[in-house]
Each structure stands twice: as structure tokens, then as C-alpha cells.
KEMARVO-359823 format. One record per atom (N, C-alpha, C, CB): chain; atom name; x, y negated, z negated. Coordinates in nm, 2 decimals. Last residue first. Glycine has a CB too. Layout:
<pts>
   mol   atom       px       py       pz
     A     CA        X        Y        Z
...
</pts>
This chain:
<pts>
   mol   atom       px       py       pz
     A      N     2.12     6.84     2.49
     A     CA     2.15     6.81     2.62
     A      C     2.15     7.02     2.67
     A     CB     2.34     6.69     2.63
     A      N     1.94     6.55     2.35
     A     CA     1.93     6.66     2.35
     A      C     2.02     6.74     2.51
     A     CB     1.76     6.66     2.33
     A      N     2.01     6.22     2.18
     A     CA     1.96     6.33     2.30
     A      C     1.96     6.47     2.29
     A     CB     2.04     6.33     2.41
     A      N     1.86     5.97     1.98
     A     CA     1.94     6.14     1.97
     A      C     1.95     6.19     2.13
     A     CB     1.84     6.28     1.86
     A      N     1.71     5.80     1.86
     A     CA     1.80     5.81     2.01
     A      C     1.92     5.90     2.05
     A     CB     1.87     5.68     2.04
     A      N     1.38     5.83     1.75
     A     CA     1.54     5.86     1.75
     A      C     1.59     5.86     1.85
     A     CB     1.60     5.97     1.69
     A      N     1.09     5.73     1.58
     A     CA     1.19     5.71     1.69
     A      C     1.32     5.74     1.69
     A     CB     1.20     5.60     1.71
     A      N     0.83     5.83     1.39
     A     CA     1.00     5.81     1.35
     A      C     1.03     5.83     1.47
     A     CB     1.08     5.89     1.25
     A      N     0.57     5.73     1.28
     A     CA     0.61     5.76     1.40
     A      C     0.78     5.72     1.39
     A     CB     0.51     5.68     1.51
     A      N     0.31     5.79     1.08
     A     CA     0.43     5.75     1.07
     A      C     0.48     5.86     1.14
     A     CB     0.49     5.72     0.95
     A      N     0.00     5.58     1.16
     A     CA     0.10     5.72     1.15
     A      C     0.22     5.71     1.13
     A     CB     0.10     5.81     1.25
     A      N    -0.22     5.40     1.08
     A     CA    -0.13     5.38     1.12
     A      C    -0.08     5.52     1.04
     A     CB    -0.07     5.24     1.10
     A      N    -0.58     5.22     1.05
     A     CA    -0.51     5.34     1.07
     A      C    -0.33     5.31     1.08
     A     CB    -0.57     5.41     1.21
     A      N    -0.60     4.89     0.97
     A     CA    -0.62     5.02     1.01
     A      C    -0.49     5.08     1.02
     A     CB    -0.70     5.02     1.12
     A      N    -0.51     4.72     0.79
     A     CA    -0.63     4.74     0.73
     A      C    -0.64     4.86     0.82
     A     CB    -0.73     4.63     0.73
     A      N    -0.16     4.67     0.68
     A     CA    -0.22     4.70     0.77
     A      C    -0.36     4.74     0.70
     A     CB    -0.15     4.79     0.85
     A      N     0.13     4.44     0.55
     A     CA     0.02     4.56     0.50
     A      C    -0.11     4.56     0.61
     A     CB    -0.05     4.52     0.34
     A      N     0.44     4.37     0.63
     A     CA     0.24     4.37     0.70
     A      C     0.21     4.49     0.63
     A     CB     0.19     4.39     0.92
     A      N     0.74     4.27     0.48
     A     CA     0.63     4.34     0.51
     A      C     0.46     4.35     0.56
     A     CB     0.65     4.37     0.45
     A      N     0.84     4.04     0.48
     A     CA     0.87     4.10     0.58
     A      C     0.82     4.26     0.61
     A     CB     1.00     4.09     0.57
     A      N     0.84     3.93     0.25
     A     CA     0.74     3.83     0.36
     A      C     0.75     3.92     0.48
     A     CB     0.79     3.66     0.39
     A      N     1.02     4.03     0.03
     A     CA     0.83     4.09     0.06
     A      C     0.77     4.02     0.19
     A     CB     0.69     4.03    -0.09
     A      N     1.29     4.18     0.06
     A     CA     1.18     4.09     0.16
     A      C     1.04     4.08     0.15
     A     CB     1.19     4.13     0.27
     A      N     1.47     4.34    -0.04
     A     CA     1.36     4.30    -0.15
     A      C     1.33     4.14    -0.03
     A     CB     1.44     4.25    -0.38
     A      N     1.60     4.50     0.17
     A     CA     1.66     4.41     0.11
     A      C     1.55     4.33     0.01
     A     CB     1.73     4.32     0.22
     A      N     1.39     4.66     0.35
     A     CA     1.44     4.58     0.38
     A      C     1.51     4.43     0.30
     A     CB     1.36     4.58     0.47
     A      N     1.43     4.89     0.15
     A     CA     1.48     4.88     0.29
     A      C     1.51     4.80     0.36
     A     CB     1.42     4.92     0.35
     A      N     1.26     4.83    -0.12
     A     CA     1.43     4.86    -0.11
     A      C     1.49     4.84     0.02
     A     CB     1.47     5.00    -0.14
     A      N     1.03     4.76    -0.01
     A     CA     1.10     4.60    -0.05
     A      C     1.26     4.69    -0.08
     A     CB     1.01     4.49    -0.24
     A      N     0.94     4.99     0.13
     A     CA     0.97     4.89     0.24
     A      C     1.05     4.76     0.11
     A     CB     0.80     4.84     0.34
     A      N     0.93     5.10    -0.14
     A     CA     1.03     5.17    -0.05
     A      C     1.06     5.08     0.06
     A     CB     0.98     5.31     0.01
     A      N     0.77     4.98    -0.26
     A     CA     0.88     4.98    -0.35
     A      C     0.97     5.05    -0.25
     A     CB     0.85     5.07    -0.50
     A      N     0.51     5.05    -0.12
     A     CA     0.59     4.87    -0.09
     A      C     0.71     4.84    -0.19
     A     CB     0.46     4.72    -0.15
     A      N     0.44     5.30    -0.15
     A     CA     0.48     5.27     0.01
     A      C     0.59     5.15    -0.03
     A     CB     0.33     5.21     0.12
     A      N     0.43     5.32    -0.47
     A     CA     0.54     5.37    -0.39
     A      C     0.58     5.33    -0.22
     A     CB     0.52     5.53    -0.40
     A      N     0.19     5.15    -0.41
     A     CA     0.29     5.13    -0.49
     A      C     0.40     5.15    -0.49
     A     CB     0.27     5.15    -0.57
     A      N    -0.01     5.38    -0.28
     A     CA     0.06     5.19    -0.24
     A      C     0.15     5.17    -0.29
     A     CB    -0.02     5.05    -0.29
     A      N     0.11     5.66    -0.30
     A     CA     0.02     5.57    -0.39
     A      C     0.11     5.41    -0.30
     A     CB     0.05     5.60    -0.62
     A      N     0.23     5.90    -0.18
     A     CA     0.13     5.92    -0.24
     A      C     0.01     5.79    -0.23
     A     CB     0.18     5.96    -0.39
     A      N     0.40     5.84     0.10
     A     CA     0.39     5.82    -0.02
     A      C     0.24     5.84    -0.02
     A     CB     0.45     5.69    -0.08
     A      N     0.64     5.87     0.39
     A     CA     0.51     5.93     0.33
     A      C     0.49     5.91     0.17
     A     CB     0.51     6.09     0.37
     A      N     0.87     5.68     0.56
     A     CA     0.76     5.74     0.54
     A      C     0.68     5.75     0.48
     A     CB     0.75     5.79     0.54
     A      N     1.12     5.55     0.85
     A     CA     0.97     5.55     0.73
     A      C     0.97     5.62     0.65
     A     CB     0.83     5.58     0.77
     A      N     1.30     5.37     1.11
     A     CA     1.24     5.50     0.96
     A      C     1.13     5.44     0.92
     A     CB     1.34     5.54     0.80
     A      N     1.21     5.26     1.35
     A     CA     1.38     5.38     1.29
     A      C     1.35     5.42     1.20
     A     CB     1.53     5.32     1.25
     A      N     0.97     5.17     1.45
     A     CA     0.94     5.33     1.40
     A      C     1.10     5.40     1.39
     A     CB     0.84     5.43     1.54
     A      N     0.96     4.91     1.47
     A     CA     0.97     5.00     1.63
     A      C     0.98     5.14     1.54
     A     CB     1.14     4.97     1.76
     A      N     0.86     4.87     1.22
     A     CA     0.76     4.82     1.30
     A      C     0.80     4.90     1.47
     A     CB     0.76     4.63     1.29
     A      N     0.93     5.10     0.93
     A     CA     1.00     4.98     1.07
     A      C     0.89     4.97     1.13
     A     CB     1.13     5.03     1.20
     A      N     0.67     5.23     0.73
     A     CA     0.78     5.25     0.80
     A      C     0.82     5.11     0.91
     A     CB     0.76     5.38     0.87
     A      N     0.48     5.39     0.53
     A     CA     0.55     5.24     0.53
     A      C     0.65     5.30     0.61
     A     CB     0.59     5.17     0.38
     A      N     0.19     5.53     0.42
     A     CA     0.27     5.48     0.51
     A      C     0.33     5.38     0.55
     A     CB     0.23     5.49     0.58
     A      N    -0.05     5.72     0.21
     A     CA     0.01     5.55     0.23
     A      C     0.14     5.57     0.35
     A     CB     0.10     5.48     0.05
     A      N    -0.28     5.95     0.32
     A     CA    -0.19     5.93     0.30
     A      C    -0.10     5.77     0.29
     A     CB    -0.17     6.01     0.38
     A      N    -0.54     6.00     0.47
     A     CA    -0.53     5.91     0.34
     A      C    -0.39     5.91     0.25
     A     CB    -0.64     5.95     0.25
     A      N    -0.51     6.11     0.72
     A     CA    -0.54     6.17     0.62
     A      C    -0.54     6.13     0.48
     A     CB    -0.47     6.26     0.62
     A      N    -0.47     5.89     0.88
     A     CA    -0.62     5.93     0.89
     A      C    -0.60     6.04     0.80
     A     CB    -0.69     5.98     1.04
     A      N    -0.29     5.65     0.67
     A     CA    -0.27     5.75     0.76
     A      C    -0.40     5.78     0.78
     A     CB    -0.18     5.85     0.73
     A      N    -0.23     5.32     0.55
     A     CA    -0.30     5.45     0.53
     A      C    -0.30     5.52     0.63
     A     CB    -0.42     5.45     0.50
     A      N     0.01     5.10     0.55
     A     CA    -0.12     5.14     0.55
     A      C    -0.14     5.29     0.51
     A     CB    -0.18     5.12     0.68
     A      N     0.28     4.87     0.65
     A     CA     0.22     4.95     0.53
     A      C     0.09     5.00     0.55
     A     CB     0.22     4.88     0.40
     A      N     0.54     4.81     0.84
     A     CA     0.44     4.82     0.82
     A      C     0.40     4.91     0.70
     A     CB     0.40     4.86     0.92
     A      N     0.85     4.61     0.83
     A     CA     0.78     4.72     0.81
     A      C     0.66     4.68     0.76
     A     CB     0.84     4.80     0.73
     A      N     1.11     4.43     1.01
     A     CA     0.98     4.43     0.93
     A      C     0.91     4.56     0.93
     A     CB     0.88     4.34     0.99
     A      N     1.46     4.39     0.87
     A     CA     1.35     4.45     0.95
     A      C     1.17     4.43     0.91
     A     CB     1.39     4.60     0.94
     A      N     1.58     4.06     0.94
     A     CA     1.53     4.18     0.82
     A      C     1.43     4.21     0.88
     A     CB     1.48     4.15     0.67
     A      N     1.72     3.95     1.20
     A     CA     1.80     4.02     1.04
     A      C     1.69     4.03     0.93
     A     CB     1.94     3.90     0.96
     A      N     1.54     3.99     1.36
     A     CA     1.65     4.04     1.33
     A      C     1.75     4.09     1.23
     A     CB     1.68     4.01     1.38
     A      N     1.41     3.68     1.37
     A     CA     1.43     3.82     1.41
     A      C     1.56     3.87     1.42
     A     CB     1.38     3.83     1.53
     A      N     1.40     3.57     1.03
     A     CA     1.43     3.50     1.16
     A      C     1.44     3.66     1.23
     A     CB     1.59     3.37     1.18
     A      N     1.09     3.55     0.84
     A     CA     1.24     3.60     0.85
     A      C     1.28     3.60     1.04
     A     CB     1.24     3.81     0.77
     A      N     0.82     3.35     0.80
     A     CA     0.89     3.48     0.83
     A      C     0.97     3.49     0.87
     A     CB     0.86     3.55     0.87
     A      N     0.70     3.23     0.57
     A     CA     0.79     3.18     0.62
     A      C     0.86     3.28     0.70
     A     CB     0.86     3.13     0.53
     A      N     0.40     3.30     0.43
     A     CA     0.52     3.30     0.41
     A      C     0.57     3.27     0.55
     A     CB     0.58     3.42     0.34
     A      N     0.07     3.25     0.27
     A     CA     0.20     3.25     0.41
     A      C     0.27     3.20     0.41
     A     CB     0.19     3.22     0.52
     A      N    -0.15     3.39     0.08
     A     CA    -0.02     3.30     0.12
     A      C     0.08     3.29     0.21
     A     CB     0.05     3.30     0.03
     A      N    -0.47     3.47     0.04
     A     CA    -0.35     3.44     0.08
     A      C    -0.26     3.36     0.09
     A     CB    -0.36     3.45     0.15
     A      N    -0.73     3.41    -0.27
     A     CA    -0.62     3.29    -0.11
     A      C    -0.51     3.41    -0.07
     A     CB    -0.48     3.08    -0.20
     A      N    -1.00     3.55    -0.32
     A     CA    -0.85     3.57    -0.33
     A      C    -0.79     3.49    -0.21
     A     CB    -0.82     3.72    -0.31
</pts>
């Protein structure tokens, strides 16, 4: 199988998101600093949720071979 390398999106205007598997075998797709994500059954649903998010970008998604959790960041305070 060749890979193909794409051209990747200038920083900032489209987010990149990660795709993999969780240590419970869960799929995971979320932002690369972790503003959203989450949790799908099946690959298929992870890379139908990162190509809605970030505007049907496929070059702007990394499918990952290890681990990865989905780690949602907020700048909420608490006071």
C-alpha cells in the first residue's frame, strides 16, 4: 500500500485532529490541543466526525498507531 502526502493546511485555519484507539479499544478522534472530541464505536464513525469538524479536510487528519485518550481541554474557571 503507497501512502500519499498531502499538502498540509496552513496553521490555523483547519484544525488538526487525531484518530486512534483508546486502551479500551474504543476509536478516538479529537483536536490535537484536545478543544473537542470523542468516542465512537467504529473507524468509520471516528473519520466522519473529524472530516465534519474540520470542514471535509482529510489532509488534516493523523490517524495514530498508538494509544491515544480523549482529553477534552476547557478554559472555563471555576471560582
Amino acid at each position: 500500500m503507497m501512502t500519499q502526502l498531502l499538502k498540509p493546511p496552513r496553521p490555523g485555519s483547519v484544525p488538526l485532529i487525531v484518530v486512534g484507539r483508546n486502551r479500551r479499544g474504543n476509536w478516538v478522534a479529537r483536536e490535537l490541543e484536545g478543544s473537542f472530541g470523542g468516542l465512537f464505536v467504529s473507524r468509520a464513525q471516528a473519520l466522519k466526525y473529524a472530516l465534519v469538524k474540520n470542514g471535509h479536510h482529510p489532509e488534516s487528519i493523523i490517524e495514530l498507531t498508538r494509544e491515544i485518550e480523549l482529553d477534552i481541554r476547557t478554559n472555563s474557571r471555576t471560582t
